[in-house]
C-alpha positions in Angstrom: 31.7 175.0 48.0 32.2 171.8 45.6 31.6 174.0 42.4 34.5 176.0 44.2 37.1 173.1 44.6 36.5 171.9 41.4 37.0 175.2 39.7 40.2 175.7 41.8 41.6 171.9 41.2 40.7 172.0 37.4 42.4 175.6 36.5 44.8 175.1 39.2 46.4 171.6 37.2 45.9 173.2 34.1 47.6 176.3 34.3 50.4 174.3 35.9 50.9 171.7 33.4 50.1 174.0 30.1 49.9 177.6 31.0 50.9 178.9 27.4 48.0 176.7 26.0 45.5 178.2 28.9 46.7 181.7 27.8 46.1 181.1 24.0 42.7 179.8 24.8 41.4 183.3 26.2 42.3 184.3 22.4 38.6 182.4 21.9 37.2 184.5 24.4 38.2 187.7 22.5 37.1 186.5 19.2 33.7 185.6 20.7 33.5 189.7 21.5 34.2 190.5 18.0 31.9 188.5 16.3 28.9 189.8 18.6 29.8 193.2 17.2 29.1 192.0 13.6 25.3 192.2 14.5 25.7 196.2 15.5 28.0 196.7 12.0 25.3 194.6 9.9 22.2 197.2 11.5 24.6 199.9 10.6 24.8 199.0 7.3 21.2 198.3 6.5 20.3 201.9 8.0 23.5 203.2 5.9 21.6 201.6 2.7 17.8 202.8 3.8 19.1 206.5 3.8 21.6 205.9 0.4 24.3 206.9 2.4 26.7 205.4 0.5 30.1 206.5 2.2 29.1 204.7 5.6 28.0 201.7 3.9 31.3 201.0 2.2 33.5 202.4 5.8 30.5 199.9 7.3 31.0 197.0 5.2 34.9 197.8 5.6 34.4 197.0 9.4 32.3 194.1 9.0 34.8 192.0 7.3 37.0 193.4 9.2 35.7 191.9 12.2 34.7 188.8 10.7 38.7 187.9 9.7 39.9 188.9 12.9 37.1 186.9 14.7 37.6 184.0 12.4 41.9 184.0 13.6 41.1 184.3 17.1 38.8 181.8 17.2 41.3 179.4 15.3 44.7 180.5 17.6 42.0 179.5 20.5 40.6 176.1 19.6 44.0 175.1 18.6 45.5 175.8 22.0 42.1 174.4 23.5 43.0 171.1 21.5 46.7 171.1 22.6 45.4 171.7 26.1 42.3 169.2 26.3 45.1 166.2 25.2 47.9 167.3 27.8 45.6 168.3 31.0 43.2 164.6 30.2 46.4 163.1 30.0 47.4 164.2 33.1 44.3 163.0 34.7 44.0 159.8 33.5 47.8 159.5 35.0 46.8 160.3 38.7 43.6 158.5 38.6 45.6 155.0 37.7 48.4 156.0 39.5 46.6 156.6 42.7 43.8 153.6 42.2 47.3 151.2 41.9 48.6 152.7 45.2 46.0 152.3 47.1 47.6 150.9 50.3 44.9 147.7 50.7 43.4 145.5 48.3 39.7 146.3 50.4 38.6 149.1 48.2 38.5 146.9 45.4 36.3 144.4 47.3 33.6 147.5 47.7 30.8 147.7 45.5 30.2 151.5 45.8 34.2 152.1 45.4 33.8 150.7 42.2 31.0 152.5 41.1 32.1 155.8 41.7 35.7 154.3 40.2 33.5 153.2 37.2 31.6 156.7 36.7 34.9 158.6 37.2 36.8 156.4 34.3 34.1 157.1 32.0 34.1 160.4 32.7 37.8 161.5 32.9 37.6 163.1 29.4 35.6 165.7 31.4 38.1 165.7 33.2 40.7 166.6 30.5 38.1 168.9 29.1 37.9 170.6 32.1 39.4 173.8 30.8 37.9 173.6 28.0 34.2 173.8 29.5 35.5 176.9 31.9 36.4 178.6 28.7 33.0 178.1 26.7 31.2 179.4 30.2 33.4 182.1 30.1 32.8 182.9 26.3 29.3 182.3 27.2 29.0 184.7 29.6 30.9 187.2 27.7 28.4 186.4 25.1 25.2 186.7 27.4 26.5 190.4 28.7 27.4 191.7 25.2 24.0 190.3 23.6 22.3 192.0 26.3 23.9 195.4 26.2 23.2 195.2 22.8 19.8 194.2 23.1 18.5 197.3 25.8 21.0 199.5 23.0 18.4 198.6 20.4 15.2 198.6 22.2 14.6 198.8 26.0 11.3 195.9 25.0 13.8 193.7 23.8 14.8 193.0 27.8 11.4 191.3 27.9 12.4 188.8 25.6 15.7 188.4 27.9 13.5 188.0 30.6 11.2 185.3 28.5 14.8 182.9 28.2 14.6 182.8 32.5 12.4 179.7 32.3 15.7 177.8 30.0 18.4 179.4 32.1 16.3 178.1 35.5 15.6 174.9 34.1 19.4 174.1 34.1 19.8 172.9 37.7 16.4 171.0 37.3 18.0 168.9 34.5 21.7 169.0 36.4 19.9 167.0 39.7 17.9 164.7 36.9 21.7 163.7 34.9 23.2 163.1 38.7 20.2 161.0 39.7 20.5 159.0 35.9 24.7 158.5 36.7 24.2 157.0 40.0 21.2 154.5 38.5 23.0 153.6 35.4 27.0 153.2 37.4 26.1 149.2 38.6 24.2 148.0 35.3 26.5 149.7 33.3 30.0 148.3 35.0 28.1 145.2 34.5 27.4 145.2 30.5 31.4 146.7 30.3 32.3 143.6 32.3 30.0 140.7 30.1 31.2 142.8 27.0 35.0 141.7 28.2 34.1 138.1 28.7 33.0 138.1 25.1 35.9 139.3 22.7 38.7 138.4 25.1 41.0 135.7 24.0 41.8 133.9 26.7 37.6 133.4 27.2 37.2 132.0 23.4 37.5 128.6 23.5 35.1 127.8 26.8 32.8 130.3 24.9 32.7 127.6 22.0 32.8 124.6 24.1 29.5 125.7 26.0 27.8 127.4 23.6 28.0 130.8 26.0 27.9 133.1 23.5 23.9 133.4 23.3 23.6 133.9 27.0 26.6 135.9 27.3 24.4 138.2 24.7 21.1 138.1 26.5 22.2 139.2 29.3 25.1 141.5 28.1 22.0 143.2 26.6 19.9 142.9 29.6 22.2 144.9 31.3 22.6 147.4 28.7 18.8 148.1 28.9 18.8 148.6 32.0 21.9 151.1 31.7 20.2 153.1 28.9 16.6 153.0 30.5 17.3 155.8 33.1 19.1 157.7 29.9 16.1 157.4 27.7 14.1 158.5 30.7 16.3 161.4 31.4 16.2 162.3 27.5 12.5 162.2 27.2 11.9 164.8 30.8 14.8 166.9 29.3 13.2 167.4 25.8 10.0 167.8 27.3 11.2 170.6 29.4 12.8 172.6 26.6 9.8 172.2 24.2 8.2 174.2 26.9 10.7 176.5 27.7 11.1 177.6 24.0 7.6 178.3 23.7 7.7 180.3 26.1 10.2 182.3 24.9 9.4 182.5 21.3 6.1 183.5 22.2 7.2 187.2 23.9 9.7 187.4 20.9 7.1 187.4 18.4 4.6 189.5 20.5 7.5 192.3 21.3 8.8 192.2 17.4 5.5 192.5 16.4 4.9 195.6 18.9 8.2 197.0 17.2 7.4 196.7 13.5 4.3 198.2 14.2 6.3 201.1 15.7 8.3 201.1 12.8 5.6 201.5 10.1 4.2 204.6 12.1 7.7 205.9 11.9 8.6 205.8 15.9 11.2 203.2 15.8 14.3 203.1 13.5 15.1 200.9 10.2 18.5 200.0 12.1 16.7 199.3 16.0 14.4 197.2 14.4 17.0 194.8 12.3 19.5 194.8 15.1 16.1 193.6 17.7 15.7 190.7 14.9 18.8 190.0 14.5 19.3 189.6 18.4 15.8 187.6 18.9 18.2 184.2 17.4 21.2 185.6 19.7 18.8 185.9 23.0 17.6 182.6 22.3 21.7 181.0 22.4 21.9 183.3 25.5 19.4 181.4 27.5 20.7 178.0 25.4 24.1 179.0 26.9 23.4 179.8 30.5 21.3 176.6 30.8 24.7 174.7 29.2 26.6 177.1 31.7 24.8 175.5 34.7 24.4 171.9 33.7 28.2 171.8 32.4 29.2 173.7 36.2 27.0 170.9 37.6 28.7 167.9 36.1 32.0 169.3 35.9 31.9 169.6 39.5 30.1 165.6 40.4 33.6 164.9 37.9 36.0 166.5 39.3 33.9 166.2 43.0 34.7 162.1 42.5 38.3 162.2 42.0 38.8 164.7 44.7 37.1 161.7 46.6 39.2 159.2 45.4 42.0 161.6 46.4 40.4 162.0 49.8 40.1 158.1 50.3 43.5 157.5 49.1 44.8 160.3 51.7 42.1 158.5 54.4 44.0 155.3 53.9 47.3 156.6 53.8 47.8 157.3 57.4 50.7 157.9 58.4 53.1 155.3 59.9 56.3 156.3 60.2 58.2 153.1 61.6 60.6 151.7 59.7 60.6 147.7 59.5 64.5 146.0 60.1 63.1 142.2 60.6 67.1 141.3 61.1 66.1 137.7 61.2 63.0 137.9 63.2 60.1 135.4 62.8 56.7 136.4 62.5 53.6 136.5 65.1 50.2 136.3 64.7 47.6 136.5 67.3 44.1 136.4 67.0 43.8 137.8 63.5 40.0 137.9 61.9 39.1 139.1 58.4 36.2 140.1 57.2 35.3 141.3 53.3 33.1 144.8 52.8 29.8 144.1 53.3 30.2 140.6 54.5 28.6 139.0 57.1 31.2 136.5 58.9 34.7 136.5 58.7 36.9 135.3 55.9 39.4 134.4 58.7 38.4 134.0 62.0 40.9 133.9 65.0 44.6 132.8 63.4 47.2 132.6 65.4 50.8 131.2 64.7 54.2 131.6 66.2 56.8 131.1 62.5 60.6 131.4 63.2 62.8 132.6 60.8 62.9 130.1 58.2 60.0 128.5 58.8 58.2 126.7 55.6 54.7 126.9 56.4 52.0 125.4 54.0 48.4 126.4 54.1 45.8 124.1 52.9 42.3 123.3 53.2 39.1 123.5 50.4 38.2 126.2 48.4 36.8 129.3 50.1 38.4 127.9 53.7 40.7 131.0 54.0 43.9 130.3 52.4 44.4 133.3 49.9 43.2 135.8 51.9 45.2 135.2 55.5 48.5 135.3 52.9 47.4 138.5 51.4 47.0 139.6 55.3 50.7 138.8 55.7 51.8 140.5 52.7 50.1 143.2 53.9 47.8 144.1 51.3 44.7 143.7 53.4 44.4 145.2 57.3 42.9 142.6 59.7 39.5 143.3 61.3 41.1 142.7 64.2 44.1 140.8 65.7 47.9 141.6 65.1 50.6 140.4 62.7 53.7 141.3 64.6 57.6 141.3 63.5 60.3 142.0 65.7 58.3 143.0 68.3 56.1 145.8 65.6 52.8 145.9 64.9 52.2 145.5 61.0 49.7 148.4 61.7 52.5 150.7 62.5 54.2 150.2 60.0 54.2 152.5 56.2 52.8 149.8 54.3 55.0 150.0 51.4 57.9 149.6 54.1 56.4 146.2 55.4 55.9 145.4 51.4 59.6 145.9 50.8 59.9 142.6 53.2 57.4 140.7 51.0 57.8 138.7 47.6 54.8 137.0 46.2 53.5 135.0 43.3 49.5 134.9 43.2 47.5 132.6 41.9 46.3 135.5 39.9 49.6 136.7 38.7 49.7 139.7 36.3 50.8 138.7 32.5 53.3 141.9 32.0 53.6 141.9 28.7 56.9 143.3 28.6 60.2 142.3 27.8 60.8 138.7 29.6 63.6 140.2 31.7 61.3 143.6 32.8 58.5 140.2 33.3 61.0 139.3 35.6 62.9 141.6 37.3 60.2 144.1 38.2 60.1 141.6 41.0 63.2 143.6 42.8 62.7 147.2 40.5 65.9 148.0 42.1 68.0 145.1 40.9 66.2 144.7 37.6 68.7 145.7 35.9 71.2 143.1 37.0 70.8 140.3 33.9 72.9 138.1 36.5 70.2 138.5 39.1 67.2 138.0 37.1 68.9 134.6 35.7 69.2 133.8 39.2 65.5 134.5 39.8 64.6 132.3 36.1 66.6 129.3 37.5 64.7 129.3 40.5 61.6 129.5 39.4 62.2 126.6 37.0 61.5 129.1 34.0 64.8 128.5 31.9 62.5 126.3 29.5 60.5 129.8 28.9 63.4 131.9 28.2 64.3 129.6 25.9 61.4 128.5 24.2 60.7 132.2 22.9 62.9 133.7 19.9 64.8 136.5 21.9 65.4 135.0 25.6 65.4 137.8 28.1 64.8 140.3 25.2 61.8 138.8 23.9 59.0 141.1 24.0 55.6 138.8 25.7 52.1 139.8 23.8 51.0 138.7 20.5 49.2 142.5 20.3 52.9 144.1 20.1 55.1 144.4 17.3 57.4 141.4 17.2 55.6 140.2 20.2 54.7 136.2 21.2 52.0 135.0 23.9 52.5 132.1 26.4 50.7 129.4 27.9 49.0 129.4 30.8 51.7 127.5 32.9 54.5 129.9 30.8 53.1 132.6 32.7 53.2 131.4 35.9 56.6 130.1 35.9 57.9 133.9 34.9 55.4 135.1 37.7 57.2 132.3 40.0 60.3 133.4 38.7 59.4 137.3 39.8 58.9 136.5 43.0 62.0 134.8 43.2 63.8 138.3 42.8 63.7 139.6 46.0 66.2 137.3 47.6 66.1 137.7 51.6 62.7 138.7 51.9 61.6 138.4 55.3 58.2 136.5 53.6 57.8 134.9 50.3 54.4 133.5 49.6 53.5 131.7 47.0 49.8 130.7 47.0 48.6 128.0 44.5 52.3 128.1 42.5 51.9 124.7 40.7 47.9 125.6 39.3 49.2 125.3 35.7 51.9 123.7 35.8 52.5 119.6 34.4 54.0 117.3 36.6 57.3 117.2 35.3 57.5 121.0 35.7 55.9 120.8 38.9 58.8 118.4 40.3 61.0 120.5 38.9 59.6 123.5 41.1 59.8 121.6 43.9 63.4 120.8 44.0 63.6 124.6 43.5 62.0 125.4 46.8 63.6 122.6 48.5 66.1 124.9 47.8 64.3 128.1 47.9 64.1 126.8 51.3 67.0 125.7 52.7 68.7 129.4 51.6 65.9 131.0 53.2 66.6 129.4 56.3 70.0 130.7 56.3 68.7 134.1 55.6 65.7 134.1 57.9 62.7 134.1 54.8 59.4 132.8 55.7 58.1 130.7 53.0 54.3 130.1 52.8 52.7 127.7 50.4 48.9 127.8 49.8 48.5 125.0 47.7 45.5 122.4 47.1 47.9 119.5 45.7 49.6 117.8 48.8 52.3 116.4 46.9 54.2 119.9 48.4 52.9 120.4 51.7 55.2 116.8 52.5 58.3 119.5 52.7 57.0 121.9 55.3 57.8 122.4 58.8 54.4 123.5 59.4 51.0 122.7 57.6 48.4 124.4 58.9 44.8 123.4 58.3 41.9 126.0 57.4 38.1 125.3 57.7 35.6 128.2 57.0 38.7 130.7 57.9 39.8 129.0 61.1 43.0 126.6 61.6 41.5 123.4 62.4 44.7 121.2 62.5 48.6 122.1 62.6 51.5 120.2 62.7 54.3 118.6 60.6 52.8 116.2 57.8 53.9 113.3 59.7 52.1 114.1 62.7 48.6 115.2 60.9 48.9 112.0 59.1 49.1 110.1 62.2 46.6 112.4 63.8 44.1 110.7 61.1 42.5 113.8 61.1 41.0 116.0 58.6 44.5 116.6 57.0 44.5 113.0 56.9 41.5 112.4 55.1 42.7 115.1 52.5 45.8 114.0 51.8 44.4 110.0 51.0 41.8 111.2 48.8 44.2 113.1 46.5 46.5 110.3 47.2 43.8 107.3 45.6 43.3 110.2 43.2 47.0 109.8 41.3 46.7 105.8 42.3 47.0 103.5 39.3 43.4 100.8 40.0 44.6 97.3 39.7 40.8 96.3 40.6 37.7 97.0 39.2 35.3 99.8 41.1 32.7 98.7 42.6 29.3 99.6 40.6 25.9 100.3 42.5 23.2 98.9 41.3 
């Protein structure tokens, strides 16, 4: 059944996409045919030149180059449309498989280790994928090959079918070796995604200069290596059972050849066996050996086309799982948002990332999140975005569940800059404006969006402004700083402009102070127009010289809200919002005394 799928997926996409390179591919198939013939011509010529008959050896040798130059031009029409095809149908591939792992409707699949496994083994593989055509077509000139060898073969000598049958042991050792490479993927997926990951660390950019600074780069190669050993063990293991196996298997099979030529020359020199039988059997021994070759490569190449094409049907299947279907629409007209009870809790976890939230916000409502690291913060704003699902609870607006709603309707209400922004190295205005894809066009709109995100010193630090093209690796291209980047990520999110949710979640991380103020008079702003328009802002932040602003701060500890109010009633609380706020506070405090010193 998955051998099935596959085979009707794989020719299905590419007859679709490039049917007059799948029909000039079967041109292979016919030159295959030919050039089997050339061993009958060959015997016919040989017997032709034993008897002296010299008429049928020149019409014989006619025919034999013959068929060689018509073999030789189908075979080249046919691996010139298999080329052309290979490039367009692994093109096609690689273009669903990125297309559907960025659509995914939730961020949790990338939190699974086994999701990314699998994800791992199917990028690796996805030139299978593209070849996918291309390995029906050699099992189909294999086959072709197997039946005309054999015909030939019983033609030439009924014995020669026990050397056929001697090539069983290869052909049935196929799906022995097919269940031996699935074991080796699956063993080498984990320490393999590892030694790709290490081998990133080490020759990217960004990485170099802590790399020199702490002397990483020794490590990083141990144990980049480590893991490669471990990824190539259960290869070397597989290699050394497989080459085992066909030591014996060819043993075997050269074994019966030699006894059954042996049994024909001897025919031969008493005269019962022809000069032309016996060179056509010899010639055919090499050819039955391919055969049995070729149906072992028929079933392992069946076998892991179908694990390759049997894991994106799977990410298909997942992407279709999570995809359920929620047709209701989401029309906030200036509703507030409602959270009750809402728990999170990462795959494979064992406690919640967010435990129990719940908070009545009102249009317009600046809320700021804070707390230390790992309390929550980041992950209850992606579960108002609506890029992860709670484990339980419900985030409500205007009176809908966020679960019934088509996630990429609720995401039409959001705007966001993360604390892990993407660099898009693209124009600055595409940088920009993909914020609001519909209005990125509008160079008014995405000034707009630059202004308020305090990045007018960007656009007109690099050479082009808006047309500058980001990334040293392009032509004409320039790179950024670290706080650059966020103020055009800042900027994006300023795009959408009535969204019913903006969240910005550690905004000011690398920024200076002077562009930091800056920002902040820019959501003061930010602000006050969003309360006109009913947007929700929500600051995650860790520096508390923001939080001041809000008309809510809400406290996380270990995922729940500990403390909320307006920052003048936590600080008079002289809670634990209290006691954060005064130690980044002595923190920016110019000393006028000496510290005290323990002795």
């Amino acid at each position: 059944m998955k051998l099935i799928r596959a085979l009707r997926l794989l020719v299905s996409t590419s007859v679709r996409i490039a049917p007059a390179s799948s029909i000039g591919c079967l041109a292979e198939t016919a030159g295959v045919i030919v050039s089997l013939l050339n061993s009958w011509m060959l015997a016919v010529l040989v017997a032709a030149a034993a008897r002296g008959d010299v008429d049928r050896m020149i019409l014989a040798a006619v025919v034999l180059v013959g068929q060689i130059a018509v073999s030789r031009v189908l075979f080249l029409v046919g691996m010139n449309a298999r080329m052309n095809q290979l490039e367009i149908v692994g093109q096609e591939f690689a273009g669903r498989i990125a297309y559907i792992t960025a659509t995914l409707p939730t961020l949790e699949p990338l939190d699974d280790p086994k999701y990314l496994d699998q994800l791992h083994i199917l990028k690796e593989q996805q030139g299978a994928l593209g070849m996918a055509v291309n390995t029906l077509l050699n099992q189909l000139n294999s086959l072709v090959g197997v039946i005309c060898v054999l015909t030939l073969a019983t033609a030439a000598d009924p014995r020669m079918l026990f050397v056929a049958a001697a090539s069983l042991p290869t052909v049935l050792a196929g799906p022995v070796v097919a269940r031996w490479q699935a074991r080796t993927e699956a063993a080498s997926a984990e320490p393999g995604r590892l030694a790709q990951a290490l081998l990133g660390l080490g020759i990217a950019p960004a990485h170099a200069g802590e790399f020199r600074v702490f002397g990483l780069a020794g490590p990083l190669r141990a144990r980049q290596a480590a893991a490669s050993r471990a990824w190539r063990a259960p290869m070397l293991g597989l290699a050394i059972k497989e080459s085992t196996l066909t030591a014996a298997t060819q043993v075997v099979f050269f074994g019966a050849a030699a006894v059954v030529i042996g049994w024909m020359v001897h025919d031969a020199l008493a005269g019962t066996v022809g000069i032309a039988a016996i060179t056509l059997s010899i010639l055919l021994v090499t050819r039955l050996q391919n055969v049995s070759s070729e149906m072992r490569a028929i079933i392992g190449q069946a076998a892991s086309m179908s694990r390759t094409a049997g894991r994106y049907l799977w990410l298909v299947e997942l992407a279709d799982r999570l995809a359920v279907d929620r047709p209701t629409e989401l029309t906030p007209s200036g509703s507030g948002l409602r959270l009750s009870g809402v728990c999170y809790r990462y795959p494979g976890a064992d406690h919640d990332a967010v435990r129990s939230v719940s908070l009545e916000l009102t249009p317009g409502t600046v809320l700021a999140v804070v707390g230390e690291n790992g309390a929550g913060k980041s992950t209850l704003a992606e579960l108002i975005a609506g890029i992860r699902t709670p484990t339980s609870g419900r985030v409500v607006c205007a009176g809908i569940d966020q679960a019934a709603v088509d996630p990429s309707a609720w995401r039409q209400q959001v705007s966001a800059a993360f604390q892990d922004h993407v660099r898009f190295e693209f124009l600055v205005s595409e940088t920009v404006g993909i914020g609001d894809l519909p209005a990125s066009a509008d160079s008014d709109l995405v000034l707009q969006a630059v202004r308020a995100g305090a990045a007018e010193g960007v656009v007109a630090a690099v050479p082009r402004g808006l047309d500058t093209q980001l990334g040293s690796a392009w032509p004409d291209g320039v790179d950024l700083s670290g706080g650059q980047w966020q103020r055009l990520a800042i900027a994006r999110s300023m795009m959408r402009r009535t969204p019913l949710v903006r969240v910005l979640d550690e905004p000011t991380a690398a920024l200076d102070a002077l562009t930091e103020h800056q920002l902040f008079d820019r959501y003061a702003e930010a602000a006050r127009t969003g309360r006109v328009s009913g947007t929700i802002t929500i600051l995650v932040t860790h520096r508390f010289s923001t939080v001041a602003a809000a008309d809510l701060v809400i406290v996380l500890d270990h995922g729940r809200i500990v403390e909320q109010g307006a920052h003048d009633q936590l600080i008079a609380a002289n809670g634990r919002y209290a006691e954060l706020y005064n130690l980044q506070a002595r923190g920016y405090r110019p000393t006028t005394e000496p510290e005290e010193t323990i002795s």
